[in-house]
Each structure stands twice: as structure tokens, then as C-alpha cells.
N, C-alpha and C positions, 0 to 999 in steps of 0.2 A: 360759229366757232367760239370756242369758250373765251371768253376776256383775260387775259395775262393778270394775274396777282402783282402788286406792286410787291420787289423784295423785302422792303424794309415794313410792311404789311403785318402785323403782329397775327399769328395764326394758334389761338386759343388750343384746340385739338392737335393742334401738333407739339406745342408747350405740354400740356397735358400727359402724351404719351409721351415726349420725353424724362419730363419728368417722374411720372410712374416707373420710365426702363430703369433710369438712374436709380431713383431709392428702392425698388426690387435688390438690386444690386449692394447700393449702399444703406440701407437703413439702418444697420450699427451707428453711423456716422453721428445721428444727431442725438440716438441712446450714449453712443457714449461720451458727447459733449455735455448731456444733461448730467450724467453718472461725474464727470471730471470736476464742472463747473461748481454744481450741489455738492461735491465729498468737498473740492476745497474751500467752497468759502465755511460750510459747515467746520474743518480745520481750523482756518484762520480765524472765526469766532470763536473759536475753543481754546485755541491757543493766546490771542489777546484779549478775552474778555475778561474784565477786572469787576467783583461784587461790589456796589455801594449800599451804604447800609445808612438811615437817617435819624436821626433823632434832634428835638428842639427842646428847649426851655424858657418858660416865659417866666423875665424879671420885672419887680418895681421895686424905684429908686429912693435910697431913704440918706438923708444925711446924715452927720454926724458917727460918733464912734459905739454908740450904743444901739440895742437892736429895737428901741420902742416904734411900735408901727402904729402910735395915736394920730390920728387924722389930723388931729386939732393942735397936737406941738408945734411950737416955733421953728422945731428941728428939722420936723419933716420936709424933704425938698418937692416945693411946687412947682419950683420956673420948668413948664410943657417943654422947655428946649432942651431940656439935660438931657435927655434919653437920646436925640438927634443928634446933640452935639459928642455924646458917647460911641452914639453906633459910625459915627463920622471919622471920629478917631482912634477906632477900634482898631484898624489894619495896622496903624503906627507905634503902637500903646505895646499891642503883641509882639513887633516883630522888633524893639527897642531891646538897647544892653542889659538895662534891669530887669526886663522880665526876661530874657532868658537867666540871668542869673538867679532868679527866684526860683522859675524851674529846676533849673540843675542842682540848684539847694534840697528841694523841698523834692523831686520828683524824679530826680538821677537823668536827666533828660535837657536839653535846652530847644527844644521843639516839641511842640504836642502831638498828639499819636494819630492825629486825623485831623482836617481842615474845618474849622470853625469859623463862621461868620456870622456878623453880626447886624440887628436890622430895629429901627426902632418903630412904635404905633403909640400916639399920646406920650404920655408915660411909663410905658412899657417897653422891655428891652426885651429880646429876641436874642436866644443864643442856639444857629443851627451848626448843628455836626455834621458831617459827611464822611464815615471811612470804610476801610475795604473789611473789614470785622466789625460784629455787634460791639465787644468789648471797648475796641481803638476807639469806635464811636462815642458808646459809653463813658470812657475814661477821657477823650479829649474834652466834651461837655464839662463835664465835672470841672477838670483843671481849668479851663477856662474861666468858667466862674468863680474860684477861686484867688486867681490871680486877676484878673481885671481890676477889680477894686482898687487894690492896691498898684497898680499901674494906671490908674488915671486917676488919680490922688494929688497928681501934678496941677493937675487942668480945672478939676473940679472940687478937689477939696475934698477932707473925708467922705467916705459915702458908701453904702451897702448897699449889694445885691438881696433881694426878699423873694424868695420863689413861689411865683404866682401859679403857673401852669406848668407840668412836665410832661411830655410825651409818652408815648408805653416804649418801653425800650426793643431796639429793633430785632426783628426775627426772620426777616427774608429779605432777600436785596429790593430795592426799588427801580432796579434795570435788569430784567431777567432777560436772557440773549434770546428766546424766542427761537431754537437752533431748527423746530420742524419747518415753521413757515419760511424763516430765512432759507432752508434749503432747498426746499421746494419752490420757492421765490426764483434761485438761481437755476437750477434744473430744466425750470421752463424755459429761462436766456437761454441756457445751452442747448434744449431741443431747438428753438427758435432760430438758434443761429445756425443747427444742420440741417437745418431744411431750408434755409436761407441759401447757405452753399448747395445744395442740391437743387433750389430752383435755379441758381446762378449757371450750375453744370449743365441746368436742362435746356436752358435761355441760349450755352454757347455750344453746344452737338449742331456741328455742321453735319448732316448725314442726308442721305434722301429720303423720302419720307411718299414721296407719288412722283405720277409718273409725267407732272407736268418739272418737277424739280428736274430728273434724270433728263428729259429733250434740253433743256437750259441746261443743264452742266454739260453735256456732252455730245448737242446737238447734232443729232440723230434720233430717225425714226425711235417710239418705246411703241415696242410688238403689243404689250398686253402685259395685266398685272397679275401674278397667279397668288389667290389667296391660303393663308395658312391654313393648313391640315390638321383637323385634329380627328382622333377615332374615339367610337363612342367602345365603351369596355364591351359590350355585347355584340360586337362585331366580329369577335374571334378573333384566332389568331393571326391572318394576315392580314399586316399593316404595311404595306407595299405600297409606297406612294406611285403607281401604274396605273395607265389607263385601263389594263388590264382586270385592273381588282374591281370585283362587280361595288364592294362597300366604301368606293371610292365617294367622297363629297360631289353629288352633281355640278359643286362651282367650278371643281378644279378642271373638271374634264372638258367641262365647257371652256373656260380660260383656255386649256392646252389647243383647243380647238379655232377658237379666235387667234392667238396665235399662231396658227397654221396657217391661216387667213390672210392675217398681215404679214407674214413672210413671203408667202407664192405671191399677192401682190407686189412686194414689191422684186419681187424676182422679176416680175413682168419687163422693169423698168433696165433690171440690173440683172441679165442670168448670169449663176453660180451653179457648179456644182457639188464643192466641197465646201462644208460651214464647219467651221470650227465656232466649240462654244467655252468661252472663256469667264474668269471673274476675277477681282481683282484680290479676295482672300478666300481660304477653305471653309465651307460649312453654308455657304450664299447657295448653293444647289445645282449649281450646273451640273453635275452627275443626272440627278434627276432632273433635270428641263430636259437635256439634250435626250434621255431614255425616251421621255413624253412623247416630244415633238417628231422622234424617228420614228415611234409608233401611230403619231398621229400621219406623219406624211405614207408610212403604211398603210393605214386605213384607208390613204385615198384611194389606193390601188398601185402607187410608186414603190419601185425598187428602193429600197433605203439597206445601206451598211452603217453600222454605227461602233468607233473604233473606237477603244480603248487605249488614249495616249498616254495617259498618268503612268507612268512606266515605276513612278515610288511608290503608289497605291493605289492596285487595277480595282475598282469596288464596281464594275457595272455585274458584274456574273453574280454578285452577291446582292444588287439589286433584281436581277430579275431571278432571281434564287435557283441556277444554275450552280450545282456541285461537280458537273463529269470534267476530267481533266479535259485543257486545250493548248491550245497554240497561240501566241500573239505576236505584236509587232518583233518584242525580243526573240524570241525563238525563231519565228520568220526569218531573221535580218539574221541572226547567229548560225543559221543552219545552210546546208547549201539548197535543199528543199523548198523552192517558194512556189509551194502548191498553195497558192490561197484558197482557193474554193473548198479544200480538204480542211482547211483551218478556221472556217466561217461556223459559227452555230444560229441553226435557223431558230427562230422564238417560235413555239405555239400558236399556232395560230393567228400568226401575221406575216408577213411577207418581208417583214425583218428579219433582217442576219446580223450577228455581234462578232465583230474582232478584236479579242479577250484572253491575254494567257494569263498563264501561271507565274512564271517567271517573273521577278523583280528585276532592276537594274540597279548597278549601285552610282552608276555615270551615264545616265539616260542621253544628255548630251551625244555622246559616241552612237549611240543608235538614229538619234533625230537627225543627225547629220551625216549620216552615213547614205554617198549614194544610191546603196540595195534601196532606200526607202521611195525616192523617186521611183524605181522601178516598181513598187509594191503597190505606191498611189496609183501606177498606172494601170495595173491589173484590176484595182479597183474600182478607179473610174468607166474602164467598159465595163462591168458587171452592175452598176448603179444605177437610178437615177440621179440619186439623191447623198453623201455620204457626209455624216455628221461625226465631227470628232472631238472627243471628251479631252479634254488640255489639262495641266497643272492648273492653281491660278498664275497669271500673270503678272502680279502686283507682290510676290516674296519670291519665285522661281524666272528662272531665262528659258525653261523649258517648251512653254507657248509662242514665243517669240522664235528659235530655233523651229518651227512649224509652218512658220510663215512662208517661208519658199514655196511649199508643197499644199497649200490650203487656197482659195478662189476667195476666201470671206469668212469673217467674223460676227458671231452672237454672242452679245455680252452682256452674263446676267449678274444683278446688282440685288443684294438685300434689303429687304426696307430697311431704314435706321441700324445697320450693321457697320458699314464702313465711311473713314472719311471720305467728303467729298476731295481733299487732296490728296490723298489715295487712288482713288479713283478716276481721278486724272491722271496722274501718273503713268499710272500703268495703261489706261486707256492711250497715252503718248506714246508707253513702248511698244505696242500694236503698231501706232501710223508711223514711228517711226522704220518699221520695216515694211511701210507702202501700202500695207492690208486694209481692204475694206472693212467697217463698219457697216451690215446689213442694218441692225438696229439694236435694243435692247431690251429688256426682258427686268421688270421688277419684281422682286420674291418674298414670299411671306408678308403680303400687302394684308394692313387691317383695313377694312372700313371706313372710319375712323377718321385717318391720317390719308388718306388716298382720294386723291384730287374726284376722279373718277368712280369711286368703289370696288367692286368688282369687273363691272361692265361686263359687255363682251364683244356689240358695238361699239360702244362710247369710246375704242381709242383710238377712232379716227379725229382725225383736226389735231394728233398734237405732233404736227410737224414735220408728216411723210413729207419726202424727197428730200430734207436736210440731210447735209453731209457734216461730214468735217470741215468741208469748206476747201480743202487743199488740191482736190481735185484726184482722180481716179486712173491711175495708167498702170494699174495691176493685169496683168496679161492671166489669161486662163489657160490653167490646165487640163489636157484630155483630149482626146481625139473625137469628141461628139460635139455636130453643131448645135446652137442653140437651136430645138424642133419650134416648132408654130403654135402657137397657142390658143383657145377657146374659150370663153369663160362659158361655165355651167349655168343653168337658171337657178340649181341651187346657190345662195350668197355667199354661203361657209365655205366653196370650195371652187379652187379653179385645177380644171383638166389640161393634161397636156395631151395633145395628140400623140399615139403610139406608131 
């Protein structure tokens, strides 16, 4: 027997498809986190980016009031610390009463047009600009050097600036915002973080995924996994998921057939004779399981009726692509006429009959509860072996559940990675809560992949035949036939009942 996975067991392939299903879905998500993140930081760099533009000026320091720049004068200032002790007191010198009033005199301003500082090497003084214009730049340089002098006149005594080095004046900012990379930079955060959330999404999908999940959540027999169908375009036109159709995938029919298998097995244990097959949302396939499996238990040679109870949407006559008007449970139950045999259509070439009208109802309730119905099952039941009945689901309608009276047993089929597993609880409780068996279950559009098992066809034995629900079984059966005696055949795939 296969070894139980531990839950908390991290399962790479299953991660995988879930997240594949998810960004199938969502893949905008992280395009338009990248689109959001990248347009606005690109914005808010465009909106606060401020130009700086730089320019320097290199001084040497000369004393006195006159401009002689002899080496060799007694004038000229030697002491190495003057330019340190300049650029030291440069911040105070500037931002003093006098030199603004020098400014405002001389320059219509008592602040300079851009930030200036100052830095000394040897005897040389350093005058840098920094403003958000060539010009401001330009022009604060300038005033600076103008006024300093004469603002540190205090400290150091007359003494002149001598312009040793000037800059070329500036022409492009010296911080250019860089707006492709920076946006491109955030774009990628923002993919990164939708695919972040969508592994987060794929990591919490409680779903079923194989068919050792569905025995653990619901502990009951799983019949078998039917995998997904697909037609190749050269197969024509009919694409009728039926055993029927010769361009049917050999996996499926095989599946339907394994299936058959482990049902009459465990009928061995449990005889039935009406199965209702149920699911807990639309679109999971019980229409087609239950079609399959009537035609499969056809093929053994069993009487099989297969009823159409979806009374809000008959679709089996549209699966087996019957168009001639009929009769069903509504008109049956509506009319005083309950000729049933008259209102059966036999399939082609199988030993299957459908019970399928036309008629909708718009209070199907009224019909499943209606007396006449019990009397209809029971006409039924002598004409069968076998009689499979197609339900609502039972996890959004009360319509399967009002069935329960009149049914021996439940098959309940589950989509791979379709519904939640609390979902599917659920509804699987409104089943036992009207006493019905659970035959087993049925998992659908199984990948490879994600399925404990694969396809198999043997392989789904050991996961758990004879489990129940555990509550125990005192569902009375319907019908006037005893359970007959049974044989098993030498072939594997099939057990005979005595006629």
C-alpha cells in the first residue's frame, strides 16, 4: 500500500499547478503592479527632481589693499594657515549682518542666489557653487568672491582674493534622475511582488488535487481518476465525451471502465440499486460520469436507466445528441399518463435507456417531492438493473438532497483543483445528513502531474475501499428485487451477476 504523505509535506507539483492555474487567471496582476509601481515612482522623480548645476573657483590669498602679486613683497600673505582659517570662518563671515547688508547694497538681495561653500588646500582657497540654474550658479560664485574679502577684514586684516583657477561654467546638471533605469528598477518590484502574491495564492488553494487528497477529506472509497479530454482538430466533428465515440482518448474509456470495476466491487459489499451521482458545483462533470458509467455498466450486459433529474437544466439528450421530443420526470409527474416504458429512449446500440424531457420546471422542489415520484422509482426499479440518476449539484441547490428519500446511494464526483475543500465538505454533509450512502468518489479532469496515482487503472486500489463516513449505515432500500447471487468472472475488469 502506498505510504500516506505527511500533510504539512510540501508537494513541489502540486505548488506548480497551482500556481500555473492561478496566473493563467491572474497574470495582469503583476503586469499591472510593474505598470503602477514604474509610472509612479517615474512621477514622483519628475515631480521632485530638483537640477544642480556646479561650478568652483580657485583663490590665492594676498594681503594688503593693493593688487601686487610679487612673491618677494613684505605684503604678500605667507602664514599657510590663512586660507584654513578663512574657509573655517567662511559659514559665519557669510551669514553675518554686514555682509548681508553689503549684498542688499551692492546686489538688491541679502542672500546669494545659490549655496556656496568654501574649502581651503595650502594657500589656496576653494570657492564651490551649487544651484538649481547655470546662471544662480554662476552669479553666486561671483558675489561671493566679492564680498568675502571684505567680510573677513575683521579677522584677518585687509586681504585679496587672486583668481587662480575657474571652472568652465556649467552646462548639464550633475544629478541627472536616470528616469529609464529608475523605472525599470521599480517595474521589476512590482512584477516581483505579483508573482509573489500569486505564489502566496498558489501555496493557500486548499483544492483536491488526487485522489489520495479526496479518501482524507472524505473518507470514502475514490472509484478512479478520469483524465482530461482533449481532441486533436483532425478528429472531426464529434466531440462527445462518450464511450460511444470511436475518437474517444483510450485513457478515458479505460478510466470509465476501472470505474465500473470498483463500483460492482464494492456493490459486492453494499448492494444498490439506484446511484445518484452528485457534485458539489456545476461544470465538475457529473452529467458526463454518470452518461459513461450507465453506458459502461451497459456494456456489461446490465439493464441500466439513466435519469435526468436536473429539472433547471436537462443537458444529457444534448449530450448523447438526441434531438426527437420526449417525456421526463416533469411531464411524467404533470400528466395523469405514467407510461414510463413509452417515455424511455433507448441509446443505440447499448442496452441503455434515458429518462429526459423537454420540460423545465421553474420549482423543481414540487416535482422531487411529489408522491407520483416514488411511484415512478418504482416502475423503474422493476425494469432495471442498474438506475443512475443525474442531480443538481448539491453544494448551491437543495434539489439532490430532496432525492434522497427515493435513491439506495450516492457517487460523488469532484474536479481536480476546482472546488474548495470546505465546500466540499459541506455539501458532502448535506448528503449524510439525509442518511445516504456514500458508494465512493470519482475525481475529474485529473492531470498527471498532480495525481497521486496518474491515470492508473489498477492503481486505485489500496486507497481505502471499505471506508465510510464512519456514522454507520441504516438506509433502507428501495424496490421489490432481492439482492441476486453473485460470480465473479475470470475476466478482472468485470463482475457478472447472475440472471
Amino acid at each position: 500500500m502506498k505510504k500516506r504523505k505527511d500533510q504539512g509535506e510540501f508537494n513541489f507539483s502540486v505548488f506548480w499547478h497551482n500556481f500555473t492555474r492561478v496566473f493563467s487567471r491572474l497574470f495582469f496582476l503583476p503586469l499591472i503592479l510593474g505598470l503602477l509601481l514604474g509610472g509612479y515612482r517615474n512621477y514622483t522623480v519628475q515631480k521632485n527632481y530638483r537640477p544642480i548645476y556646479e561650478m568652483y573657483s580657485v583663490y590665492r590669498i594676498f594681503a594688503g589693499q593693493s593688487g601686487s602679486i610679487d612673491l618677494n613683497s613684505r605684503g604678500h600673505y605667507l602664514d599657510t594657515n590663512a586660507a584654513s582659517n578663512l574657509a573655517a570662518s567662511y559659514p559665519y563671515l557669510m551669514n553675518s549682518d554686514s555682509t548681508r547688508r553689503y549684498l542688499q547694497e551692492h546686489y538688491g538681495t541679502a542672500t546669494l542666489p545659490a549655496a556656496v561653500s568654501c574649502s581651503a588646500h595650502a594657500t589656496l582657497l576653494t570657492l564651490n557653487s551649487n544651484g538649481t540654474t547655470p546662471q544662480r550658479t554662476i552669479d553666486a560664485l561671483h558675489m561671493a568672491a566679492d564680498v568675502f574679502p571684505k567680510a573677513g577684514v575683521k579677522i584677518l586684516g585687509p586681504f585679496q582674493l587672486e583668481l587662480f583657477e575657474e571652472g568652465p561654467e556649467p552646462s548639464a546638471p550633475i544629478n541627472p534622475p536616470h528616469l529609464l533605469r529608475t523605472t525599470a528598477k521599480w517595474a521589476l518590484i512590482g512584477l516581483a511582488l505579483g508573482l509573489a502574491l500569486i505564489a502566496l495564492m498558489a501555496a493557500l488553494r486548499k483544492t483536491v488535487h488526487n485522489s489520495e487528497d479526496l479518501r482524507e477529506l472524505l473518507n470514502v472509497p475514490c472509484l478512479g481518476l478520469l483524465p482530461l479530454v482533449r481532441f486533436k482538430a483532425r478528429t472531426g466533428s464529434n466531440h462527445s465525451v462518450l464511450l460511444t465515440n470511436s475518437h474517444l482518448d483510450e485513457s478515458f474509456t479505460e478510466a470509465i471502465r476501472s470505474i465500473r470495476f470498483e463500483l460492482l466491487r464494492e456493490l459486492e459489499q453494499h448492494p444498490l440499486q439506484v446511484l445518484m451521482v452528485n457534485s458539489t458545483s456545476p461544470n465538475e462533470g457529473k452529467s458526463t460520469i454518470s452518461a459513461n458509467l450507465a453506458l459502461a455498466l451497459a456494456e456489461q450486459g446490465y439493464r441500466v436507466i439513466l435519469v435526468d433529474c436536473d429539472l433547471r437544466k436537462q443537458s444529457l439528450k444534448e449530450l448523447f445528441g438526441i434531438t426527437e421530443p420526449s417525456r421526463g420526470i416533469v411531464e411524467l409527474i404533470a400528466s395523469n399518463n405514467m407510461d414510463v416504458e413509452s417515455a424511455l429512449l433507448q441509446i443505440e446500440g447499448s442496452r441503455l435507456r434515458l429518462l429526459c424531457g423537454d420540460k423545465l420546471a421553474a420549482q423543481p422542489l414540487n416535482f422531487l417531492s411529489s408522491p407520483r415520484l416514488q411511484a415512478l422509482m418504482d416502475h423503474l426499479r422493476e425494469m432495471a438493473d442498474f438506475i443512475l440518476i443525474d442531480t443538481p449539484p448539491s453544494g448551491l441547490l437543495s434539489d439532490a438532497v430532496s432525492l434522497c428519500d427515493w435513491v439506495d446511494g450516492a457517487l460523488y464526483v469532484v474536479r481536480q483543483d476546482f472546488v474548495s475543500r470546505s465546500a466540499i465538505l459541506n455539501s458532502a454533509y448535506s448528503l449524510h445528513s439525509m442518511d445516504i450512502r456514500l458508494v465512493g468518489c470519482v475525481l475529474n479532469r485529473a492531470l498527471r502531474s498532480t495525481s497521486a496515482s496518474g491515470y492508473g487503472y489498477a492503481g486505485y486500489k489500496g486507497y481505502g475501499y471499505g471506508y465510510g463516513y464512519g456514522y454507520g449505515y441504516g438506509k433502507r432500500k428501495y424496490g421489490s428485487r432481492e439482492p441476486q447471487q453473485k460470480e465473479r468472472n475470470t475476466d478482472s475488469r468485470s463482475i457478472r451477476y447472475k440472471k
